[in-house]
C-alpha positions as CSV (number, residue, x, y, z in Angstrom):
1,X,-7.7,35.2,24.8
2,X,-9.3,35.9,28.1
3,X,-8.2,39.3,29.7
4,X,-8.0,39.2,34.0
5,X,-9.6,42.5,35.0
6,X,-8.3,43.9,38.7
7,X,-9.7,42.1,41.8
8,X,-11.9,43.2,43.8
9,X,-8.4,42.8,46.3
10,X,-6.8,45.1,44.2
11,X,-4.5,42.3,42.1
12,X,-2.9,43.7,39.0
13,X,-4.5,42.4,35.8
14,X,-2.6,40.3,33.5
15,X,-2.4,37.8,30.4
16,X,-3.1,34.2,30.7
17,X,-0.8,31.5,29.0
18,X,-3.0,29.2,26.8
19,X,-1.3,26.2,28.0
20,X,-0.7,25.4,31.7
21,X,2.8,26.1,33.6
22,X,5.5,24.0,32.6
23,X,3.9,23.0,28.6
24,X,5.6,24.1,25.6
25,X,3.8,24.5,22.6
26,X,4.9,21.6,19.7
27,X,4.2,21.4,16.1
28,X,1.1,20.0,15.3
29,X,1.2,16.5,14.0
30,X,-0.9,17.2,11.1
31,X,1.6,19.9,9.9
32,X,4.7,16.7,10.4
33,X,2.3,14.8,8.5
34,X,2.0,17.6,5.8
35,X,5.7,18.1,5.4
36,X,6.8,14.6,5.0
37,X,4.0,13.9,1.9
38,X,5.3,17.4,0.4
39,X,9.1,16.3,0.6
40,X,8.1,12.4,-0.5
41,X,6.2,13.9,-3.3
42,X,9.4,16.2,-4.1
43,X,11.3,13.1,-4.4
44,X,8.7,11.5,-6.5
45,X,8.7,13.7,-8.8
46,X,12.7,14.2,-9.0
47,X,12.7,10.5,-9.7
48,X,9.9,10.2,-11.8
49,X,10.8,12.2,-14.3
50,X,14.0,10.9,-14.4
51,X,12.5,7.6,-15.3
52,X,10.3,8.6,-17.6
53,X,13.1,10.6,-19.4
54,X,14.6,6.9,-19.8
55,X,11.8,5.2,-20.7
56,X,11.0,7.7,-23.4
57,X,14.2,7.7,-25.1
58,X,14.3,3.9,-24.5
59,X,11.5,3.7,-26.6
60,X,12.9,6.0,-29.6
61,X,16.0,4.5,-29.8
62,X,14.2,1.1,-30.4
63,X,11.2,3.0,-33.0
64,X,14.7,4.5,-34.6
65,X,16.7,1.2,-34.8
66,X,13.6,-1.0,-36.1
67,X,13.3,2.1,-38.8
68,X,17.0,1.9,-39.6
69,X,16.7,-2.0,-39.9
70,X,13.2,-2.3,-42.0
71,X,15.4,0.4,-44.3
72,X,18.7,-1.4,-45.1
73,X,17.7,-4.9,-44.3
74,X,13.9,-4.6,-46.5
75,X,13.1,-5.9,-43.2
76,X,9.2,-6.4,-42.7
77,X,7.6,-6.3,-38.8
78,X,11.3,-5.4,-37.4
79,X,10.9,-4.8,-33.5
80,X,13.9,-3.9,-31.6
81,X,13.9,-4.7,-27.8
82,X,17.1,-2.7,-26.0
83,X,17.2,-4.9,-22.3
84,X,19.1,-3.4,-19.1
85,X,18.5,-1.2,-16.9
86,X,18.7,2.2,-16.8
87,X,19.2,3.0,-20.6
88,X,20.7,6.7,-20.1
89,X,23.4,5.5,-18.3
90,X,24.1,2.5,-21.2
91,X,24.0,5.9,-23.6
92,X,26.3,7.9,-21.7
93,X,28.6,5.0,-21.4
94,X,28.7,3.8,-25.4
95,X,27.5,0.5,-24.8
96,X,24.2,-1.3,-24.8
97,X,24.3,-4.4,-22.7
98,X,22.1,-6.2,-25.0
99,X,20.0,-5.5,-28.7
100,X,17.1,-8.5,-29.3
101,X,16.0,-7.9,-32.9
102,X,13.2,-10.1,-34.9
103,X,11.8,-9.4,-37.7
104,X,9.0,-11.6,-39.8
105,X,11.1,-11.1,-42.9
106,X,14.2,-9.6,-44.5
107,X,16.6,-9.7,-47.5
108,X,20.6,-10.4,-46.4
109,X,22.6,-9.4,-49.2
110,X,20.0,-10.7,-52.0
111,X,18.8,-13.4,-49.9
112,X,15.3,-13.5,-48.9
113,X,15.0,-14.8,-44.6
114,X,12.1,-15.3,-42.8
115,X,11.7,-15.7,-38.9
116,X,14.9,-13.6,-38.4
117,X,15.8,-13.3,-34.5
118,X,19.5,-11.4,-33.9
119,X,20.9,-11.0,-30.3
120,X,23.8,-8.7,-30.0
121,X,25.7,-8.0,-26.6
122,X,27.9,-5.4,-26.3
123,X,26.6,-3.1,-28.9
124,X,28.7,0.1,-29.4
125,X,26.6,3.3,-30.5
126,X,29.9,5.6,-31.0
127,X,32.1,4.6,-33.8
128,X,33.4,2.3,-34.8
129,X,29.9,0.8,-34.3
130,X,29.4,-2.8,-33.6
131,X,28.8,-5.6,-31.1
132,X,31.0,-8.0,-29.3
133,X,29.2,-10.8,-29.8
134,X,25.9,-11.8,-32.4
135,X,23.8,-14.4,-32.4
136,X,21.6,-14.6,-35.3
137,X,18.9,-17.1,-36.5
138,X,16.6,-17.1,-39.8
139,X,14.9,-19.8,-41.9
140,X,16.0,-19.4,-45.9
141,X,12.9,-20.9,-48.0
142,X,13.1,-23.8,-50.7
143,X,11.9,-21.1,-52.7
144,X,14.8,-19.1,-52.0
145,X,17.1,-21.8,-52.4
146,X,16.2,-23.3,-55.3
147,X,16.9,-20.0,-56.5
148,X,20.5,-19.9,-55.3
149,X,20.7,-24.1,-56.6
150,X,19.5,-22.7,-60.2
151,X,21.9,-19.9,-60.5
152,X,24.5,-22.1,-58.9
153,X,24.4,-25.3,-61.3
154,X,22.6,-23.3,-64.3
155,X,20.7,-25.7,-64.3
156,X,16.6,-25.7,-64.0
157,X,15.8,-27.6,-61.0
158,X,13.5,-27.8,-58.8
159,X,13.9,-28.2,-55.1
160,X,11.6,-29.9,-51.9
161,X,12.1,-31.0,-48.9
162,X,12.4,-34.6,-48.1
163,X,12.3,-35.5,-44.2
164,X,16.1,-33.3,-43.3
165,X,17.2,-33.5,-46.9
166,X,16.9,-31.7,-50.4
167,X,15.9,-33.3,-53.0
168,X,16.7,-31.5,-56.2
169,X,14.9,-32.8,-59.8
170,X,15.6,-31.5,-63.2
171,X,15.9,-33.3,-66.7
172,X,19.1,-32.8,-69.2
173,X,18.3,-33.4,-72.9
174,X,14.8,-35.0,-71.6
175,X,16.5,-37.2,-69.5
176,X,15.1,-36.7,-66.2
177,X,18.4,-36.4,-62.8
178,X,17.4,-36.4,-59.8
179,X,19.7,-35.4,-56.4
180,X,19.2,-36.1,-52.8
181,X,21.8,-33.8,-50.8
182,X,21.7,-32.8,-47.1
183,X,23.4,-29.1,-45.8
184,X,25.3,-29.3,-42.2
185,X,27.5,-26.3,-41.3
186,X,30.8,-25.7,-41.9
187,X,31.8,-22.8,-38.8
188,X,33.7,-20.2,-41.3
189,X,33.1,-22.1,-44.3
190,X,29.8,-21.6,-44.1
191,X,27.9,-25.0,-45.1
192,X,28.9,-28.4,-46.8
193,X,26.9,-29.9,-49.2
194,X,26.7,-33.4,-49.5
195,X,25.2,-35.6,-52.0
196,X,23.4,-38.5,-50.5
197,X,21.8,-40.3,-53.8
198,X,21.8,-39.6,-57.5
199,X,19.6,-40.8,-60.6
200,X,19.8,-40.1,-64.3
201,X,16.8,-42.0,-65.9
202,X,15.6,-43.4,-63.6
203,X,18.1,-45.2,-62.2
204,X,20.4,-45.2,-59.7
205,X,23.6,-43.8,-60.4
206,X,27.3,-42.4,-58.6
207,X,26.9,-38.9,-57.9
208,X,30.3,-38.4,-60.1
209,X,28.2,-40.0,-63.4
210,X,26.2,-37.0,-62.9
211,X,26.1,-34.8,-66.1
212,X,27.6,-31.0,-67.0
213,X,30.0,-31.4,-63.3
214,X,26.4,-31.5,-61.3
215,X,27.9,-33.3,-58.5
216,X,30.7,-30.3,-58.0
217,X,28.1,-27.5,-58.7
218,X,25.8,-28.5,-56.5
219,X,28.6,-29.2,-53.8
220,X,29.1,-25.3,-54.2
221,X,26.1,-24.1,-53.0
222,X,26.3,-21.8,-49.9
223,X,25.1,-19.1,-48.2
224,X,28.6,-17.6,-47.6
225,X,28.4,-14.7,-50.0
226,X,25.1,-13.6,-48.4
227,X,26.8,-13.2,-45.2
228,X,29.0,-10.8,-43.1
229,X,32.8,-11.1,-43.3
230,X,34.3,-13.5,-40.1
231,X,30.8,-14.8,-39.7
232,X,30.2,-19.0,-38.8
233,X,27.5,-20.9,-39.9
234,X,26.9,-23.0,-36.6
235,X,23.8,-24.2,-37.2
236,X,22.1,-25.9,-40.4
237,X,18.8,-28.0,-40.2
238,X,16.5,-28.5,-43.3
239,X,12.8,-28.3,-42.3
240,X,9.3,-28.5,-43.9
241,X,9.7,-24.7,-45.0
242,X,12.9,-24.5,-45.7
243,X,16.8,-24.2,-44.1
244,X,17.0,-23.0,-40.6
245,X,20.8,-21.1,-40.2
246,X,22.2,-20.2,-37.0
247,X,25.0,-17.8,-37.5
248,X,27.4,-16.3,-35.4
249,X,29.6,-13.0,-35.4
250,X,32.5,-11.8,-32.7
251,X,33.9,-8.4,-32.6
252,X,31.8,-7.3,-35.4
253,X,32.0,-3.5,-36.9
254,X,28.7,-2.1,-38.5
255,X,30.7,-1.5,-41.5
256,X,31.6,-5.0,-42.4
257,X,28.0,-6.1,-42.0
């Protein structure tokens, strides 16, 4: 600050104003600057934490569900994908928009499934738990189903695959029987059996000639029992390694599965 000293004409001495007549002094721009990247940085924050609060417990609520299905289902690989966006407020709400589950394999009920892949929308997390709507795939293997054929018929057969068809082979008092049958689905009836060619011997035969009722055991073998109450069996397609089942479920309760 530069101080006036008295004139040689006697003028008083005074203060000078650092900025000329008329000029008010302003905030600097670099302080503006400053301000706004301290408040956008507030909000950042405030809004970053909140997403990473709903990230994390996105992600252990899916570590906990693939953990509660690998327990009750035997489930191997399960991963649990929860979709929607933001998560907390599905939570706070009760209901998860949508639940993709897959799992490599997993055992419904006593039956063994492979390639399992389950969509649920809808899903309630307070009780009664459940889902309005399910959509589930899985592939059942000829191994697995000549299992459930065997302790079906009581009989010893042996099942493979022919093209979209079973064909099931066995021999009664040395007599070799063979069946060709083919699956399609049956909605809440699960699946329909249906015996395309038969042979005892050899030879060609009527599936009713068929020894020990084979033609109505075989015609009894389903899936049904392995499955949750009110579900439909709308899909049914034999393939190389095995049935591939498409099931569906509406309004279903976690306790009925």
């Amino acid at each position: 600050m530069k101080v006036l000293r008295r004139a040689s004409s006697g003028a008083p001495t005074g203060v000078a104003c650092p900025y000329p007549r008329g000029v008010t002094r302003t905030r600097s721009p670099r302080r503006r600057v400053g301000c706004v990247v301290g408040l956008t940085a507030a909000v950042l924050v405030l809004v970053g934490g909140t997403l990473l609060a709903d990230r994390v417990t996105h992600s252990i609520a899916e570590d906990v569900a693939a953990d509660a299905v690998r327990s009750q289902l035997g489930a191997t690989d399960p991963q649990v994908d929860v979709t929607g966006f933001p998560f907390l407020t599905q939570l706070a709400r009760g209901t998860l928009d949508d639940v993709h589950l897959t799992a490599t394999g997993a055992t419904l009920r006593g039956l063994d499934v492979t390639d399992l892949d389950v969509v649920a929308t809808g899903v309630a997390v307070r009780e009664p738990r459940g889902a309005e709507h399910v959509v589930a795939t899985a592939t059942v293997p000829t191994a697995a189903l000549e299992s459930l054929l065997r302790e079906r018929t009581g009989w010893d057969l042996a099942l493979t695959v022919d093209g979209e068809a079973l064909v099931a082979t066995g021999a009664v008092a040395g007599v070799p029987v063979g069946v060709t049958l083919t699956l399609a689905p049956a909605g809440a009836d699960g699946l329909v059996a249906t015996i395309t060619s038969a042979s005892l011997g050899g030879f060609t035969i009527d599936a009713g000639l068929l020894p020990d009722g084979l033609a109505s055991r075989i015609a009894e073998v389903d899936v049904t029992d392995q499955l949750p109450a009110g579900a439909e069996v709308t899909g049914a397609v034999v393939e190389a390694d095995g049935l591939h089942l498409t099931v569906e479920l509406a309004d279903v309760t976690l306790d009925s599965l």
